[in-house]
N, C-alpha and C positions, 0 to 999 in steps of 0.2 A: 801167549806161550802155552804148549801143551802140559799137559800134567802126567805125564810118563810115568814118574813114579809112584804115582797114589795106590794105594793099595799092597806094593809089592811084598811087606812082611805078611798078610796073608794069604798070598800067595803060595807062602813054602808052607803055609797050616796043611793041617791033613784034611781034607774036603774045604778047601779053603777056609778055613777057619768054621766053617758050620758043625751044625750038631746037633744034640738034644740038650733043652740046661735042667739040670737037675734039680732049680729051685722051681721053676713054674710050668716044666715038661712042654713046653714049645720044640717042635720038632723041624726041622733045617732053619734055625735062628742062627747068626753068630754068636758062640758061644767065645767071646776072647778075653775076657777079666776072670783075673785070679780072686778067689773071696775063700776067705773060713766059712764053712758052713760044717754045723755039728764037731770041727775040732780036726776037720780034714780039707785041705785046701783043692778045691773045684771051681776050676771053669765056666762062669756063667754068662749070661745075655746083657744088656745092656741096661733094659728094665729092672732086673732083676739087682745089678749091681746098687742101682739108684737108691732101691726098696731097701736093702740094706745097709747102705750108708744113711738113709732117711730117720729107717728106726732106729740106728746105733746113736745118730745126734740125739732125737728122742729121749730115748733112752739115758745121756749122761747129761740131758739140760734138769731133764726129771730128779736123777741123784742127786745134783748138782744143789737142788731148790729142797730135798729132803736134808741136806749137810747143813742146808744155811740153817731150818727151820729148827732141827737138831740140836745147834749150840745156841746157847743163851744169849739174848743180845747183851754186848758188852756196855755197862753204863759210861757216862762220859767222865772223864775225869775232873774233878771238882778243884778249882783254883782257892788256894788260901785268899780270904777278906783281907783287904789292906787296914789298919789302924791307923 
């Protein structure tokens, strides 16, 4: 069977989905994922998406291991001695 439709959302992009990405200035890349970058939402490349879901896991396994190390370990709760 043909594959007719693959592609056709970008199709109606503007340069079909191409562009320049503003994280790593590659120029006629697809630029088709939405990402925050600096606190404005931009259109970037494939790569570029990767690199930033990368560091963002990164980044909250790291917090993640600062919170543990943070709190105190709890001691274990101590059972009454039977008489």
């Amino acid at each position: 069977m043909s594959k007719a439709h693959r592609g056709t959302g970008i199709r109606k992009e503007v340069n079909h989905g191409r562009g320049t990405c503003p994280v790593c200035g590659k120029t006629q890349i697809k630029v088709l994922y939405d990402q925050d970058v600096d606190g404005k939402k931009v259109k970037v490349c494939k790569v570029c998406k990767a690199a930033l879901k990368n560091k963002a896991q990164k980044e909250a396994r790291l917090a993640k291991k600062a919170a543990a190390a943070e709190a105190p370990a709890e001691a274990p709760a101590e059972t009454p001695a039977e008489a």
